[in-house]
C-alpha positions in Angstrom: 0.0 0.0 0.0 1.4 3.5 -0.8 2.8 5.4 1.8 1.6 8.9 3.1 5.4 10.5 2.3 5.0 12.5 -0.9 9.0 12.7 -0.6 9.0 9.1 -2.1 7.5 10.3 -5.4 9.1 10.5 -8.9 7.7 13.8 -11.6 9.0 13.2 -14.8 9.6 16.5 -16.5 9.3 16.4 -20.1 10.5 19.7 -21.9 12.3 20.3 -25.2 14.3 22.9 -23.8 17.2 22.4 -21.4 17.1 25.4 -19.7 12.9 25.2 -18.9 14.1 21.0 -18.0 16.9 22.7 -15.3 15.0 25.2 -13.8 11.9 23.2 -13.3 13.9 20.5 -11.9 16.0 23.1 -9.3 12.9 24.2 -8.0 11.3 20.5 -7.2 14.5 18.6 -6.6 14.3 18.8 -3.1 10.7 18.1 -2.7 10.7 14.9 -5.0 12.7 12.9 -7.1 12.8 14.2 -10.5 13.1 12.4 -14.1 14.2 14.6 -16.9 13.3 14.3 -20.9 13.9 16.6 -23.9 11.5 14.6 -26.1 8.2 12.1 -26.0 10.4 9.4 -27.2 12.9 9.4 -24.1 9.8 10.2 -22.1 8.3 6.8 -22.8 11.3 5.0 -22.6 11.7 6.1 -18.9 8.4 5.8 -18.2 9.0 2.3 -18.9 11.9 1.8 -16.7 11.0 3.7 -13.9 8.2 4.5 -11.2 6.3 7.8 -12.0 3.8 9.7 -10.1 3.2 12.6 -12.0 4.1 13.6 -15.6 4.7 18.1 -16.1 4.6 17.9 -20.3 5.3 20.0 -22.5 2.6 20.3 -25.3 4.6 21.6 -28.6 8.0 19.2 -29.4 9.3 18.1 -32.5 8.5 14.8 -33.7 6.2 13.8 -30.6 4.0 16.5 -29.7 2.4 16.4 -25.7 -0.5 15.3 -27.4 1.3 12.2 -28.8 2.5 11.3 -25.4 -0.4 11.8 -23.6 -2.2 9.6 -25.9 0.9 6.6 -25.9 0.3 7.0 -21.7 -3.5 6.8 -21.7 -3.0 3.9 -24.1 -0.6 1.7 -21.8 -2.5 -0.4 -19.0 0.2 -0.1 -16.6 0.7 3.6 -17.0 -2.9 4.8 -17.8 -3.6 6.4 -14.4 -0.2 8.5 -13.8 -1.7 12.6 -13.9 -0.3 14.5 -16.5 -0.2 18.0 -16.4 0.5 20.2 -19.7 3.2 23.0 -20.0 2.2 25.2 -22.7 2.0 28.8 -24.0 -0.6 28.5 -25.8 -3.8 29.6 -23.9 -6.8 29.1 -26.3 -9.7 27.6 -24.5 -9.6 24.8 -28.5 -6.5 23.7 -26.8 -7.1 23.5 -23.3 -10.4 21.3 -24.1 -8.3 19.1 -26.2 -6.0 18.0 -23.7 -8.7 17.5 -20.7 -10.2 15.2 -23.7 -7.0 13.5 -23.7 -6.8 13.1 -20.1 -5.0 16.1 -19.3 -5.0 16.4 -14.7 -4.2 20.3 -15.2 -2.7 23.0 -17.3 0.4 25.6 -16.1 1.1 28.4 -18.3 4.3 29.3 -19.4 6.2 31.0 -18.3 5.9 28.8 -15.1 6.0 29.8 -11.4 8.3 27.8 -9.8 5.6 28.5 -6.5 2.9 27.8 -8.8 4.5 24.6 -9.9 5.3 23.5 -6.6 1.1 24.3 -5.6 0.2 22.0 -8.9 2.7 18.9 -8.2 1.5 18.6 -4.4 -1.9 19.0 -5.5 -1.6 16.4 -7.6 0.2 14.1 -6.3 -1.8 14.0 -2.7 -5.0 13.3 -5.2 -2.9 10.2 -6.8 -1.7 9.0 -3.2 -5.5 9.3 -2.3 -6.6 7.2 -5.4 -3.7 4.7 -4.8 -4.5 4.2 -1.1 -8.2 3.6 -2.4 -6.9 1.6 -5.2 -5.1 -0.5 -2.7 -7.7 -0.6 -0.4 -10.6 -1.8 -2.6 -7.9 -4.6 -4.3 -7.1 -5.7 -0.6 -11.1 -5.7 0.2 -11.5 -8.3 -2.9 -9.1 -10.6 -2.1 -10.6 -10.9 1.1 -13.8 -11.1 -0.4 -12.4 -13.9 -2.9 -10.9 -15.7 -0.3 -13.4 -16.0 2.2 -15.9 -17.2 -0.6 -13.3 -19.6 -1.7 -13.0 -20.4 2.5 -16.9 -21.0 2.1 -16.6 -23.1 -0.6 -14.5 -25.5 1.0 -16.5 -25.8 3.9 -19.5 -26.5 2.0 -17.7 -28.8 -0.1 -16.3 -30.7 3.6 -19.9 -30.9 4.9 -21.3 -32.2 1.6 -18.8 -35.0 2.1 -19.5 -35.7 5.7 -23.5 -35.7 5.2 -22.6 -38.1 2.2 -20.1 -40.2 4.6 -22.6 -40.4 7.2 -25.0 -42.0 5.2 -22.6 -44.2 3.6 -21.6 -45.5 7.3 -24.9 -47.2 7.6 -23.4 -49.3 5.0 -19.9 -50.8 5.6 -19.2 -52.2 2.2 -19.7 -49.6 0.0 -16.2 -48.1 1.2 -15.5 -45.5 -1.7 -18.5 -45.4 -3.3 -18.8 -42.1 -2.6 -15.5 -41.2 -4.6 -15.8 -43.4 -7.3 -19.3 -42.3 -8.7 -18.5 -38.8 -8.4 -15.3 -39.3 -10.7 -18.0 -41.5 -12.8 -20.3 -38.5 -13.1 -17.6 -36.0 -14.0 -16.1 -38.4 -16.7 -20.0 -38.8 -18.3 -21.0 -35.0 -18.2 -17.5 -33.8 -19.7 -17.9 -36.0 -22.3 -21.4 -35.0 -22.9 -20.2 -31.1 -23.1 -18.4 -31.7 -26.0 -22.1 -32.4 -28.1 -23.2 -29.1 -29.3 -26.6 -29.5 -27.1 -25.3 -30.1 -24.0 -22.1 -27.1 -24.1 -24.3 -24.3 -22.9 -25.4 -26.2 -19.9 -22.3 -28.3 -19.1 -20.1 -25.6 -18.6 -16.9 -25.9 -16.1 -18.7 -24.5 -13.2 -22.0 -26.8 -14.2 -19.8 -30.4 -14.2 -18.5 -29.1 -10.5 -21.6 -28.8 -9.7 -22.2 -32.3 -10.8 -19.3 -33.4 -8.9 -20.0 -31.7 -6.0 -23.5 -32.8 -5.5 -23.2 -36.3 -6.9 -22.2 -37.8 -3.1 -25.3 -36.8 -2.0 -27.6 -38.9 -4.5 -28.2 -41.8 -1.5 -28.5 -39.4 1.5 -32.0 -40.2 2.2 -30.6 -43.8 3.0 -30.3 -42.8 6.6 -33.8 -42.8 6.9 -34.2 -46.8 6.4 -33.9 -49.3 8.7 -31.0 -52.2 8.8 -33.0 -54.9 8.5 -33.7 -53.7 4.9 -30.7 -51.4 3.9 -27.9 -54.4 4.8 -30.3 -57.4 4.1 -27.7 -60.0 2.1 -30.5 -61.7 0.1 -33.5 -60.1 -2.1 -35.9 -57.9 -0.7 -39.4 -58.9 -0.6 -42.0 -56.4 -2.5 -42.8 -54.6 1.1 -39.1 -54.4 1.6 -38.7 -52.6 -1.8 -41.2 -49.9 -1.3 -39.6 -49.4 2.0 -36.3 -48.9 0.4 -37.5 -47.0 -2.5 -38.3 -44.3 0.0 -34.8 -43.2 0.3 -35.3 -41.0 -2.8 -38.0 -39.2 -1.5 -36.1 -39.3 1.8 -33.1 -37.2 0.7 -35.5 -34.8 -1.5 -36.9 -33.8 1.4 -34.1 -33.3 3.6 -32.3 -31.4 0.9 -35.7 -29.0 0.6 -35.4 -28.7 4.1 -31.9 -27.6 3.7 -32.8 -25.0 1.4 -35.2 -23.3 3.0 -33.2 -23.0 6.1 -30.5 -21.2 3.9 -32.7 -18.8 2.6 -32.2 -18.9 -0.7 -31.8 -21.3 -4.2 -28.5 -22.8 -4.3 -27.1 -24.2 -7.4 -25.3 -27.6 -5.4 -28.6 -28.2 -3.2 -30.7 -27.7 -7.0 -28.8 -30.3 -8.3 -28.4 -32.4 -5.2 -32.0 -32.8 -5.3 -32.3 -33.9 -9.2 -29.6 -36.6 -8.3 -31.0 -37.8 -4.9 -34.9 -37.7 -6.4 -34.6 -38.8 -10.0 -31.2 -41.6 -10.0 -33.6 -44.5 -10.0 -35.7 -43.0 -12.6 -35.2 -45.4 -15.8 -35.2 -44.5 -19.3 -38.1 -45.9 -20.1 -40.3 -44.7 -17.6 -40.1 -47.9 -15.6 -38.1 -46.9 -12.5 -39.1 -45.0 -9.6 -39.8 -42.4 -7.6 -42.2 -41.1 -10.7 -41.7 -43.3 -13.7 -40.3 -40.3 -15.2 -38.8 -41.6 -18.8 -36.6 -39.9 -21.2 -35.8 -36.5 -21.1 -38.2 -36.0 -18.5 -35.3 -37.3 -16.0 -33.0 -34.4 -15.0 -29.4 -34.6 -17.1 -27.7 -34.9 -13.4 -29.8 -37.8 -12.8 -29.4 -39.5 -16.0 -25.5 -39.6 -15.4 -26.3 -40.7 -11.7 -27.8 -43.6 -12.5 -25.2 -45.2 -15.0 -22.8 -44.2 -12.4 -24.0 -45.8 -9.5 -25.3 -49.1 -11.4 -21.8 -49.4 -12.8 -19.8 -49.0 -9.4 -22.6 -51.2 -7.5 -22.0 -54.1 -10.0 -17.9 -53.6 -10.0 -17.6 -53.7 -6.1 -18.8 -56.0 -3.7 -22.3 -55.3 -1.6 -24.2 -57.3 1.1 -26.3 -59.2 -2.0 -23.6 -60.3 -4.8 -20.2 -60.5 -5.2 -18.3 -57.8 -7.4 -18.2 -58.1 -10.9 -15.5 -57.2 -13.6 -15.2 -54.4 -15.8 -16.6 -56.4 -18.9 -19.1 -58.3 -17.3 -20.4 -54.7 -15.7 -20.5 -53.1 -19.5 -22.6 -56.0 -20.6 -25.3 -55.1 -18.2 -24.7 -51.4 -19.0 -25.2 -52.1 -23.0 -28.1 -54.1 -22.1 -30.3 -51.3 -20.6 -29.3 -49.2 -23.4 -32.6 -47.1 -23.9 -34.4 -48.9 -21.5 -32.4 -48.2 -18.1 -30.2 -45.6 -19.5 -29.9 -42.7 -21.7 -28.6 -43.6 -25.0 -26.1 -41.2 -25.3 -24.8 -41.4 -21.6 -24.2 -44.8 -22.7 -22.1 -43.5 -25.6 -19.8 -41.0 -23.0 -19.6 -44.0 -21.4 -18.3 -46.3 -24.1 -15.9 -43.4 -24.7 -14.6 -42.8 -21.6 -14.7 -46.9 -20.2 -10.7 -46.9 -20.3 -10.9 -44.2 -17.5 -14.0 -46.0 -15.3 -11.1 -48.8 -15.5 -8.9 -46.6 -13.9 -11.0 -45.0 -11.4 -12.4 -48.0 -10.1 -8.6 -49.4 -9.6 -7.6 -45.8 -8.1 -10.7 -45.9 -5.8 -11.0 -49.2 -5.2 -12.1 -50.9 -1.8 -10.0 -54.1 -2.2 -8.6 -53.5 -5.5 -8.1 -58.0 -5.7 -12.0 -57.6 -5.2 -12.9 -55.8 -8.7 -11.5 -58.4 -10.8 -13.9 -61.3 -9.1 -16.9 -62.8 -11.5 -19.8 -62.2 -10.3 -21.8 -65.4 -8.9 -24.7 -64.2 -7.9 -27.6 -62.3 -9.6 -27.8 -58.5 -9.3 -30.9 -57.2 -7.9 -31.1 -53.5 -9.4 
C-alpha cells in the first residue's frame, strides 16, 4: 500500500528545452525525485523503466508533440492512471479542451512559477496518493472477499462429504463409493459437453456442480432401517417400497436444507435432481415417478449409470463384485431402456478411464476383478 510521504514520489519532466528542464527541476528537486526528458520518445522509454507519479509535459516538441505522449500514456495499462499536467503557452480555450479530452489532470502556463508549480505537483500528487490508497484498499477488500468465498466453498464442499459419509456409514461395504461415482459423473458429463446440445449447460462450473452434489444422491438412506438397507438376500416387495423411500427421503431433507439457507443454491438444486430422480429409468419404468426420457434431469441421467456401474464392479451385502466387462454387458443391455442412449455412448468413450478410477478408488482392489456369482438385484 502506498505510503503517506510525498518525498518518495518521482515527476518526470518532459521539456524540449534544457534550460525550462533545469529550472523546473531546481525548484522541485528537493521536494521529489525528479526524471528529466527533452523529447516524447525518451519520455516513454523512462516511463517504462522507472516508477512515475506525475508527468509536467510539455505540449509543442518536435517529432512527438504532448499530445502524442499523452495519448501513448493513456494507451498503456500499466501507466494509464499517472496525472499528467500540460506545459504550454498556448492559452486558447480549442487547446485547453483538447487535452482534458485527452486526459489532461491540469494545465500551467508558461512561463511557469516555480511556486505555482510546486502548488500543482503537491496537488496532484496528494490526489494520486489518495486514489492509490483507495486503489489499494478496494484490491485488498477483494481478495478478502475472494478468499473467504473460496474459504466458504470449501466448507460446504467438507460438509457435503460428511452428510454423504454419514449415510454411507450405515453401509460398511460400500467403502469408496462415494469417490468413485462422483469421478464417474464427471467423466459422463464432460464428455457430454463436447455435443453441441449439451455445451451451454455443461459448462466448467456446471460439471462441479455435478461433482459436488453427486455424493449426496443416497442421502435419504439414513432414513431406512438395517434390517432392509444391509439385508444379504433379495428384498421382498414390502421391503422394496420401504427402500425405494430413500429418494424421496433425501429430497426432502435437501428441501429442508434450502429453505433454512434462505435462498436457491445451485449444489442443493442439483443435489435434489440426483438424490430424487437416479432410480428413474429411461423408459419410464423406474421409480420415484416413472419419469422416462428427457423428463429425467441430465444430473440424474449420469447418476444412474454411475451408480449401477460401481454397484456391480464392487462388492455389496447381496452379490459378489463383478469385472469391468461383465459390468459393461449389463450397461449395453439397458441401453434405452435403463439408460440414456447417449450417456451410454460417453460412457463407451470414456470406459478406459471407469477402468482406472475404479482401480484408483478401489475398496480391495483384488475384489474388482472377481466374477460375479450371484444375480444383481437392481
Amino acid at each position: 500500500m502506498p505510503t503517506g510521504n510525498l518525498r518518495d514520489c518521482t515527476v518526470l519532466i518532459v521539456d524540449d528545452s534544457a534550460d525550462n528542464l533545469a529550472f523546473m527541476a531546481q525548484g522541485l528537486k528537493n521536494l521529489y525525485h525528479v526524471k528529466a526528458a527533452k523529447s516524447g520518445e525518451m519520455a516513454l522509454c523512462i516511463l517504462n523503466q522507472f516508477d512515475i507519479d506525475l508527468i509536467l509535459l510539455d505540449i509543442v516538441m518536435p517529432d512527438m508533440t504532448g499530445y502524442d505522449v499523452i495519448r501513448a500514456v493513456r494507451a498503456n495499462h500499466d501507466k494509464c492512471n499517472i496525472p499528467v499536467v500540460f506545459l504550454t503557452g498556448k492559452n486558447s480555450p480549442e487547446d485547453e479542451k483538447l487535452g482534458f479530452e485527452l486526459g489532461a489532470a491540469d494545465y500551467i502556463h508558461k512561463p511557469v512559477s516555480i511556486p505555482l508549480l510546486r502548488s500543482r505537483v503537491k496537488t496532484h500528487l496528494q490526489n494520486k496518493r489518495s486514489k492509490d490508497i483507495l486503489l489499494d484498499q478496494n484490491g485488498y477488500l477483494e481478495s478478502q472477499v475472494v478468499k473467504r468465498s473460496s474459504e466458504l466453498d470449501r466448507m460446504q464442499d467438507a460438509v457435503v462429504f460428511a452428510l454423504a459419509s454419514l449415510a454411507e456409514t450405515r453401509d460398511p461395504e460400500t467403502g469408496n463409493h462415494i469417490l468413485r461415482t462422483q469421478h464417474y459423473v464427471k467423466l459422463l458429463a464432460e464428455k457430454l459437453a463436447e455435443k453441441p446440445h449439451y455445451s451451454n449447460l455443461l459448462t466448467p462450473k456446471m460439471i462441479d456442480t455435478y461433482f459436488k452434489a453427486a455424493p449426496l444422491h443416497d442421502i435419504g438412506k439414513v432414513g431406512i432401517v438395517d434390517s432392509i438397507l444391509l439385508k444379504p438376500g433379495k428384498l421382498t416387495d414390502e421391503e422394496f417400497e420401504i427402500m425405494k423411500r430413500h429418494t424421496t427421503l433425501g429430497l426432502l431433507a435437501l428441501e429442508k436444507a434450502e429453505t433454512l439457507s434462505g435462498a436457491e443454491n445451485e449444489l442443493i438444486t442439483v443435489a435434489k435432481e440426483i438424490a430424487y430422480g437416479h432410480h428413474e429409468k429411461w423408459n419410464g419404468s423406474g421409480y420415484p415417478n416413472g419419469y422416462s426420457g428427457e423428463a429425467i434431469p441430465l444430473s440424474a441421467r449420469l447418476m444412474a449409470l454411475a451408480d449401477v456401474y460401481d454397484a456391480l464392479r464392487c462388492r455389496r451385502v447381496y452379490k459378489d463384485p463383478m469385472t469391468h466387462q461383465d459390468a459393461k454387458q449389463i450397461i449395453m443391455a439397458g441401453n434405452g431402456q435403463h439408460f440414456d442412449p447417449e450417456v451410454i455412448e460417453a460412457f463407451i468413450e470414456q470406459e478406459q478411464l471407469f477402468i482406472k478410477v475404479a482401480e484408483e478408488f478401489g475398496d480391495e482392489a483384488p475384489d474388482c476383478f472377481i466374477e460375479m456369482k450371484k444375480p444383481v438385484n437392481l
